[in-house]
C-alpha positions as CSV (number, residue, x, y, z in Angstrom):
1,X,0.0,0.0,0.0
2,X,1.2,3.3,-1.0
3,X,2.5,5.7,2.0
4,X,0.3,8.4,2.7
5,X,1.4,11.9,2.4
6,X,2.0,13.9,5.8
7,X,1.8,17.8,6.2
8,X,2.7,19.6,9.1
9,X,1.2,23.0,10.0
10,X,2.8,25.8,12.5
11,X,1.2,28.4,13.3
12,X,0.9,30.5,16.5
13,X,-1.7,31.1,18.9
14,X,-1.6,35.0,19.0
15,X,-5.0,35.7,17.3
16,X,-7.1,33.1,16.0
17,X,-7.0,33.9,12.4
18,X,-3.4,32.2,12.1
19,X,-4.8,28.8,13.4
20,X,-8.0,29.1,11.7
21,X,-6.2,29.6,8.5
22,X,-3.8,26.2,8.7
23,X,-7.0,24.6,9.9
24,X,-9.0,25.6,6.9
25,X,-5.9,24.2,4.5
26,X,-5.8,21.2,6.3
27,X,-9.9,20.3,6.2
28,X,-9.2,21.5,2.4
29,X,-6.6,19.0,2.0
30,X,-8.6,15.9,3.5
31,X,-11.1,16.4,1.4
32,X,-9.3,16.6,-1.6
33,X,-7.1,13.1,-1.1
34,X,-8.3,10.7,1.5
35,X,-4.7,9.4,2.1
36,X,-3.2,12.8,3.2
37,X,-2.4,12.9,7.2
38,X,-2.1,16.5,8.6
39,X,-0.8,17.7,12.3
40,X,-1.2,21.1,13.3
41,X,1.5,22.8,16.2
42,X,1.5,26.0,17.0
43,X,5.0,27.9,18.1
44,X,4.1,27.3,21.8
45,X,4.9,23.6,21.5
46,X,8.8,24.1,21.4
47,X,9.7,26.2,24.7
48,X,8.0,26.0,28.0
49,X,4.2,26.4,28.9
50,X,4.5,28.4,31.1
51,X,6.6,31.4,29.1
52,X,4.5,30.9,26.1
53,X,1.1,31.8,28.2
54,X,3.3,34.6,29.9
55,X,3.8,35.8,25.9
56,X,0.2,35.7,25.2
57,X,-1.0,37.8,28.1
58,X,1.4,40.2,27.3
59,X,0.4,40.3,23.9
60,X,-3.1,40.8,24.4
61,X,-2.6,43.6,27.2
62,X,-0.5,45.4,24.7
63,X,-3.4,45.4,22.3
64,X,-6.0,46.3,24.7
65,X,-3.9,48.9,26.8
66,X,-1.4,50.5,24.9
67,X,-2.2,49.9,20.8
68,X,0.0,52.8,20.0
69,X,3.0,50.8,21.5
70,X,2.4,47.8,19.7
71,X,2.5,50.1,16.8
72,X,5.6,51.5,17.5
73,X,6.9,48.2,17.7
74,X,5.3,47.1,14.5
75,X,7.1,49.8,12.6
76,X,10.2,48.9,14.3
77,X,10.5,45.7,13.5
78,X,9.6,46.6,9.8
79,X,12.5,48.7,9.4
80,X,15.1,48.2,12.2
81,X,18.4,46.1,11.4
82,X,18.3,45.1,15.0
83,X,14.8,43.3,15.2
84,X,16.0,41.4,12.0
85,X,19.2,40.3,14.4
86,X,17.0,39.5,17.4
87,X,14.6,37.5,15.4
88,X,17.9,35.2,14.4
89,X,18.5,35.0,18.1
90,X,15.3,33.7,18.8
91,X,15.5,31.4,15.8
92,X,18.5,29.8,17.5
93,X,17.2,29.4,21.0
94,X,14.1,27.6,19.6
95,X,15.4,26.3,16.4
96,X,16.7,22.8,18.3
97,X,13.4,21.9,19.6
98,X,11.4,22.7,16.1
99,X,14.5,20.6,14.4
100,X,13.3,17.6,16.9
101,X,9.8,17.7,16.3
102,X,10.0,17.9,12.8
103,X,12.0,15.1,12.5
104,X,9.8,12.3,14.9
105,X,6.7,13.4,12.6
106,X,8.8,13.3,9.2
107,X,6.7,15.2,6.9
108,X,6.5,15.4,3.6
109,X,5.7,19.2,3.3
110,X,5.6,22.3,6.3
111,X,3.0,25.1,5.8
112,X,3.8,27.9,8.5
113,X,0.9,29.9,8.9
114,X,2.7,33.0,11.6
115,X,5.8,34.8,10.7
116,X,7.8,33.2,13.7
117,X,7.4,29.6,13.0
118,X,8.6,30.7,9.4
119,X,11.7,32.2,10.9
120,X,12.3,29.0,12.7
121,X,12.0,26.9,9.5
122,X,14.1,29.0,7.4
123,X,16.9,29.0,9.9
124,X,16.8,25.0,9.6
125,X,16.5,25.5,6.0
126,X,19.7,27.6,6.0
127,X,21.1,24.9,8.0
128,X,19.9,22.0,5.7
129,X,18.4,20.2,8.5
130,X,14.7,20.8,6.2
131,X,15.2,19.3,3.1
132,X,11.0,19.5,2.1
133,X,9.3,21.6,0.7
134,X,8.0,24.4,3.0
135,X,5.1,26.8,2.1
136,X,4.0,29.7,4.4
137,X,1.0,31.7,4.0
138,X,0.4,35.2,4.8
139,X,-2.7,35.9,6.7
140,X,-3.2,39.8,5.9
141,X,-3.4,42.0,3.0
142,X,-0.2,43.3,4.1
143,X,3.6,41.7,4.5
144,X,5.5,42.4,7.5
145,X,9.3,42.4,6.9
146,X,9.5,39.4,9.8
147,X,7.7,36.9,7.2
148,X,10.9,37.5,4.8
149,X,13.3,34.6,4.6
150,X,15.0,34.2,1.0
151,X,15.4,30.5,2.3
152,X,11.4,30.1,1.6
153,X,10.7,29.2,-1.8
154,X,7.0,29.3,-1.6
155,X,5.1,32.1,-0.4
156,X,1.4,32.6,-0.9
157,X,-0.3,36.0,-0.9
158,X,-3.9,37.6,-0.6
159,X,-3.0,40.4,-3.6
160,X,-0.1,42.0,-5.9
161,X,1.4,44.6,-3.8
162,X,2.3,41.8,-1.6
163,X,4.3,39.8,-4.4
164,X,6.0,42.8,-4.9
165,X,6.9,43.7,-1.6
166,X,8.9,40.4,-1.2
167,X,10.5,40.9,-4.3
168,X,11.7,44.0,-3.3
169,X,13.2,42.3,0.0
170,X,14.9,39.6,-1.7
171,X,12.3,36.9,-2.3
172,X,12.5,35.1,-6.0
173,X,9.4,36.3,-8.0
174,X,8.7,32.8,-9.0
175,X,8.5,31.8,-4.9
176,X,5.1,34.0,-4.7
177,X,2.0,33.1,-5.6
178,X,-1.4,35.5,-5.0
179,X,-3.7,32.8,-4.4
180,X,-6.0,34.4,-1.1
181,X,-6.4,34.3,2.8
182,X,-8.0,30.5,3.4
183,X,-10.8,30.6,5.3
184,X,-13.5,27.6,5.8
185,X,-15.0,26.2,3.2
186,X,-18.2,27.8,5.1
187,X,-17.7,30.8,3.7
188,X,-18.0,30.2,0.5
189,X,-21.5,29.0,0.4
190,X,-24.6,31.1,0.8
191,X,-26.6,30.0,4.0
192,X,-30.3,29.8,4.1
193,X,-31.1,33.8,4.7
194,X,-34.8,33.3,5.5
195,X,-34.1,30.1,8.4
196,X,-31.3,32.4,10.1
197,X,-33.7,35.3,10.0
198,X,-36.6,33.7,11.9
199,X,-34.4,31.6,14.1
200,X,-33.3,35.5,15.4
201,X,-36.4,36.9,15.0
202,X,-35.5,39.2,13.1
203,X,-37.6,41.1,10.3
204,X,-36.1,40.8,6.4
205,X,-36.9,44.8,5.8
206,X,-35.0,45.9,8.8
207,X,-31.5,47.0,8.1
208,X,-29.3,44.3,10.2
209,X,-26.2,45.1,12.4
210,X,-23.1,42.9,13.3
211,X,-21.4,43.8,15.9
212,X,-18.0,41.6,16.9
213,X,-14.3,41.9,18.2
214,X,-12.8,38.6,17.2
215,X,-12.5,35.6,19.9
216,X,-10.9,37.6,22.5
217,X,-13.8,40.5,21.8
218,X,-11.6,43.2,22.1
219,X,-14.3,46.0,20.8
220,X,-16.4,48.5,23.2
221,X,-19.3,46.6,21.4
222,X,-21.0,48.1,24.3
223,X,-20.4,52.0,23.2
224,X,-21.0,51.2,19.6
225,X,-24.6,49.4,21.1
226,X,-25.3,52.7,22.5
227,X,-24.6,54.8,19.8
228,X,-26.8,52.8,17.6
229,X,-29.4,53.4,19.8
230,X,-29.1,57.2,18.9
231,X,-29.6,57.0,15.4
232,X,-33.0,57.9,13.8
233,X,-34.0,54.5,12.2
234,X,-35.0,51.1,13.3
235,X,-32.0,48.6,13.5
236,X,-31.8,45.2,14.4
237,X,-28.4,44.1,16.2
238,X,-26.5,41.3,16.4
239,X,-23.9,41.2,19.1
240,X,-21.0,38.5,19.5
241,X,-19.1,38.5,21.8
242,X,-16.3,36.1,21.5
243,X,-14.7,35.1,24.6
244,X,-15.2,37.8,26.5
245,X,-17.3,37.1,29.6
246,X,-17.4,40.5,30.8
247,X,-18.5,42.3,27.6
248,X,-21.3,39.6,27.2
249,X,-22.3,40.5,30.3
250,X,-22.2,44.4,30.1
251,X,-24.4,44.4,27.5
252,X,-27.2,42.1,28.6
253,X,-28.0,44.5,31.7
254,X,-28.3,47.2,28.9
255,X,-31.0,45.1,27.3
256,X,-34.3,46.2,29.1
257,X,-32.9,49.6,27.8
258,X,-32.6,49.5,24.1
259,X,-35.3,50.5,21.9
260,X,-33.5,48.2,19.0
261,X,-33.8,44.4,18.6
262,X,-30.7,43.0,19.7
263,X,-29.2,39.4,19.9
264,X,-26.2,39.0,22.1
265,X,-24.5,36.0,21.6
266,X,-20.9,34.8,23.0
267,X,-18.5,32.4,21.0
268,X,-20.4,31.1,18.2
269,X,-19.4,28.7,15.2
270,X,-21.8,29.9,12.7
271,X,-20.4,33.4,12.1
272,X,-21.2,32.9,8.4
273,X,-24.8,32.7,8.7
274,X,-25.0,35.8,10.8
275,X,-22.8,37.6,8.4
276,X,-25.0,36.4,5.4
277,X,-27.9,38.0,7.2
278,X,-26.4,41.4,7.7
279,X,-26.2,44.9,6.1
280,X,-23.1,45.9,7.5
281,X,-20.1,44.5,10.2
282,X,-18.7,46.7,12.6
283,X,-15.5,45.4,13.8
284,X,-11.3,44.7,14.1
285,X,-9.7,44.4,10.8
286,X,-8.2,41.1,11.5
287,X,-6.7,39.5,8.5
288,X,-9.1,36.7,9.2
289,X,-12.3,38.6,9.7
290,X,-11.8,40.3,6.8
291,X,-11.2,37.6,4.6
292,X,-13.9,36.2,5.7
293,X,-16.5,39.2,5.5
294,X,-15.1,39.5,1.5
295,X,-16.2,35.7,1.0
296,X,-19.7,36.3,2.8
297,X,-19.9,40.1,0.7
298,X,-21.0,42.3,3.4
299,X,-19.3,45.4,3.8
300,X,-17.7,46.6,7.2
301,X,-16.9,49.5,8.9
302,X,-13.6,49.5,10.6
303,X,-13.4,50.8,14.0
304,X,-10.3,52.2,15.4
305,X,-7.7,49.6,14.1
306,X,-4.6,49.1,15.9
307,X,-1.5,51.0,14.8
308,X,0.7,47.8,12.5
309,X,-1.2,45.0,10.3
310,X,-4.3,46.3,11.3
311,X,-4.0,49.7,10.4
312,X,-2.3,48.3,7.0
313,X,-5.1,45.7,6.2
314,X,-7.7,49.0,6.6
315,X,-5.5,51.4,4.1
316,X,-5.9,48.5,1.7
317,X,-9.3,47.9,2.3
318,X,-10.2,51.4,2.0
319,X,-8.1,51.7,-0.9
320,X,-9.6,48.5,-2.6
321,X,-13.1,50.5,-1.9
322,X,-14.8,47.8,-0.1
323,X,-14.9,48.9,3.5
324,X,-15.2,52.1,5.9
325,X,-13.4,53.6,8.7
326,X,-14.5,55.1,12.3
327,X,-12.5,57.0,14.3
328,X,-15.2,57.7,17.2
329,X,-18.4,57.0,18.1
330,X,-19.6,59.7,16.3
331,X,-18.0,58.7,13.5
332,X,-20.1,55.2,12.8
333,X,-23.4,57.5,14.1
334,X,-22.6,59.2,11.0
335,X,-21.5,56.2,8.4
336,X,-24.7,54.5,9.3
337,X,-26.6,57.2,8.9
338,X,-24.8,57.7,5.4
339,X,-24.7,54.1,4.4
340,X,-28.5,53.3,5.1
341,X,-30.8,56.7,4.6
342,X,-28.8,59.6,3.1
343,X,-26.7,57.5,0.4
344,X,-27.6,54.0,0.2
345,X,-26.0,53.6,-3.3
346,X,-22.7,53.7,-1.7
347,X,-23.9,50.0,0.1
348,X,-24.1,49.0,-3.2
349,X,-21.4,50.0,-4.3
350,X,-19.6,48.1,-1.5
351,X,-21.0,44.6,-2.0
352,X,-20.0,45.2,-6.2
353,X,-16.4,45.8,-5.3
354,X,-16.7,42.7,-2.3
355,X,-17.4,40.7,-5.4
356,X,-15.1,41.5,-7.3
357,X,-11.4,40.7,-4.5
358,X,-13.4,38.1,-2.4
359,X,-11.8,35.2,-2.5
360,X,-13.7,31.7,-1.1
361,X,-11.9,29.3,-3.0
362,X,-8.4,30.4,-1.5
363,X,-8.4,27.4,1.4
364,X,-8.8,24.2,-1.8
365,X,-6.7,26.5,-4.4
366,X,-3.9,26.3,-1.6
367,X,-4.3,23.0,-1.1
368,X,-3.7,22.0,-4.3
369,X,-1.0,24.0,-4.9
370,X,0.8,22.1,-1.7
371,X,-0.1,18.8,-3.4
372,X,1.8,20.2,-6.3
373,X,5.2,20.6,-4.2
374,X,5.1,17.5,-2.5
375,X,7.6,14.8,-5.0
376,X,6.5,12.3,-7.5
377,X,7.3,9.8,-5.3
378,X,4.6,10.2,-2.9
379,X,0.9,9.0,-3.2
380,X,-0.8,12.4,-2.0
C-alpha cells in the first residue's frame, strides 16, 4: 500500500486567524485526497508552557492597553536592522526543539501559517536540517518584513502589492504566488437567509447590524450598542461576543434599555450565517475577519484599528473601496446614517467591489498548490 502523504502545520496562537487559517488548508486538504495525514502545532509547542502563556498575556494587554505601542513596535521591526538580528536569536534558542519535532513526525511538506514559525523553519533550512518543501502563508493584506526569509521558496499572498513587496526584499518572484487568505469552506457558500432570520427573529426589511471583536472580543461593542441606539431608524443588532465574559455581560444589563432588537450571543461557530444575514459589520480588521466578511460580501466599517497589520489591512481595504473607517463613536453614528438613509447607493457600491477581490476558494486553491510541491514519489 502506498505511504500516505503527511503535512505539518505551524502556526501560532496570538490571534485566531493564524490557526484558523492552517485549519481551513488542512480540512481543504482531506477532502481533496483521502490518504493525506495533517498535524497542526502552534510555536508554543517548542519552549516552555509556562513562558508561552506569559507571551500571550502580554500580547493581548498590549493590544487592549497600549495599541499605539504595539504600533511603535510594529514599525520597528519593519525597518530596524536590530529586530532582523533578534529574530535570528530567537530562531536559534528555539530552532533545536522545532528541528526535533520535525524530525519524529517526518513530513513530507511544512506550511507555516505565523511569521515566527517561518523564521524557525528558514533558519533550519539555511542549515539544511529541512530538506522539504515548505510553504507559508500570509494571513493579511499586508507583508511584515518578519515573514521575509529568501530561504522560503513558496510564499502565498492575498494580492499583488504583496508579491511585490517580497520581491523587493529579496524573495524570487517565481516563490510567490497571489492565491487568497483560506478561510473555511463555510464561507463560501450562501446560507439559508430566511431560516437564520426567523431563528433570530428578526424582520427581512429591517436593516441588520453585526457587531464583533474577534474571539478575544476586544471592541467596546457596548459603546458602539449605544450609539446605535441614537440613530433615527429602526435597526436590528446582532452582538457577538467572542470570549469575552465580561463584555457579554455588560451588554445584557443594557437590554431592558434598548429600543432596537438585539441578539447578544458569545463564541459562536456559525459566524457565516450571521454575516450572510447582515447589512453591514462593525468590527477589528483582522486579516481573518476580513477575509472572511469578503467571502460572505457584506461590507464593514472599521473601528479604530490598531496601529501595525491592522491599520495596514484598513488602508488596503479602503483603498480597494470595499470597507469604511471610524475613528469615534460619532464617526459610525454618521456612516450608518450615510450608508442606510442619506446614500444608500454607496452600500451597493460596496458589495460590487466585495465581489469583485473576495476570494472563497483560496483554502482548496492552496491546497492543491501544496499537493503540487510534494515529490512524485509520494501518493498524496
Amino acid at each position: 500500500m502506498a505511504k500516505s502523504c503527511r503535512v505539518l502545520f505551524i502556526s501560532a496562537p496570538v490571534g485566531a486567524g493564524h490557526i484558523q487559517a492552517a485549519r481551513s488548508i488542512s480540512t481543504a486538504m482531506c477532502r481533496q485526497q483521502n490518504d493525506v495525514e495533517t498535524k497542526m502545532a502552534n510555536i508554543f509547542d517548542f519552549f516552555n508552557p509556562y513562558v508561552g502563556k506569559v507571551i500571550l498575556n502580554v500580547y493581548l494587554k498590549i493590544l487592549k492597553l497600549f495599541p499605539k505601542l504595539y504600533g511603535v513596535m510594529y514599525g520597528w521591526g519593519n525597518e530596524s536592522y536590530f529586530a532582523l538580528l533578534g529574530r535570528q536569536v530567537i530562531s536559534h534558542y528555539l530552532a533545536k526543539n522545532m528541528e526535533k519535532y520535525i524530525t519524529e513526525y517526518n513530513p513530507d511538506a511544512i506550511v507555516c501559517t505565523h511569521a515566527t514559525p517561518a523564521g524557525l523553519v528558514a533558519y533550519l533550512m539555511k542549515r539544511k536540517k529541512v530538506r522539504i518543501p515548505v510553504i507559508v502563508v500570509v494571513t493579511d493584506f499586508v507583508v511584515h518584513r518578519l515573514w521575509v526569509y529568501p530561504e522560503i521558496q513558496h510564499y502565498i499572498v492575498a494580492n499583488e502589492s504583496m508579491r511585490g513587496f517580497l520581491t523587493e526584499h529579496g524573495v524570487e518572484e517565481n516563490c510567490t504566488a497571489v492565491m487568497g487568505i483560506p478561510v473555511d469552506e463555510k464561507f463560501s457558500r450562501l446560507p439559508n437567509a430566511e431560516r437564520i432570520r426567523h431563528s433570530l427573529q428578526f424582520c427581512c426589511q429591517v436593516k441588520t447590524i453585526l457587531i464583533m471583536g474577534g474571539g478575544a472580543g476586544i471592541l467596546p461593542m457596548d459603546d458602539i450598542l449605544l450609539c446605535c441606539e441614537k440613530i433615527d431608524i429602526s435597526l436590528q443588532i446582532i452582538v457577538v461576543t467572542g470570549n469575552n465574559e465580561n463584555m457579554y455581560k455588560k451588554i445584557m444589563k443594557l437590554l431592558p434599555k434598548l429600543r432596537n432588537k438585539v441578539q447578544v450571543l458569545g463564541y459562536v461557530s456559525y459566524i457565516d450565517e450571521l454575516m450572510a444575514v447582515s447589512d453591514l459589520i462593525i468590527s477589528k480588521p483582522g486579516g481573518m475577519t476580513c477575509a472572511e466578511t469578503l467571502c460572505i460580501g457584506i461590507p464593514m466599517l472599521i473601528y479604530k484599528p490598531i496601529p501595525g497589520q491592522e491599520e495596514a489591512n484598513t488602508k488596503y481595504l479602503i483603498e480597494q473601496h470595499v470597507a469604511i473607517r471610524a475613528d469615534c463613536l460619532q464617526d459610525i453614528q454618521s456612516l450608518i446614517k450615510r450608508l442606510f438613509i442619506e446614500q444608500p447607493e454607496e452600500l451597493t457600491k460596496l458589495r460590487q467591489n466585495i465581489l469583485r477581490i473576495g476570494q472563497p476558494m483560496a483554502a482548496p486553491t492552496i491546497a492543491n498548490y501544496i499537493f503540487t510541491q510534494v515529490g512524485q514519489d509520494k501518493t498524496c
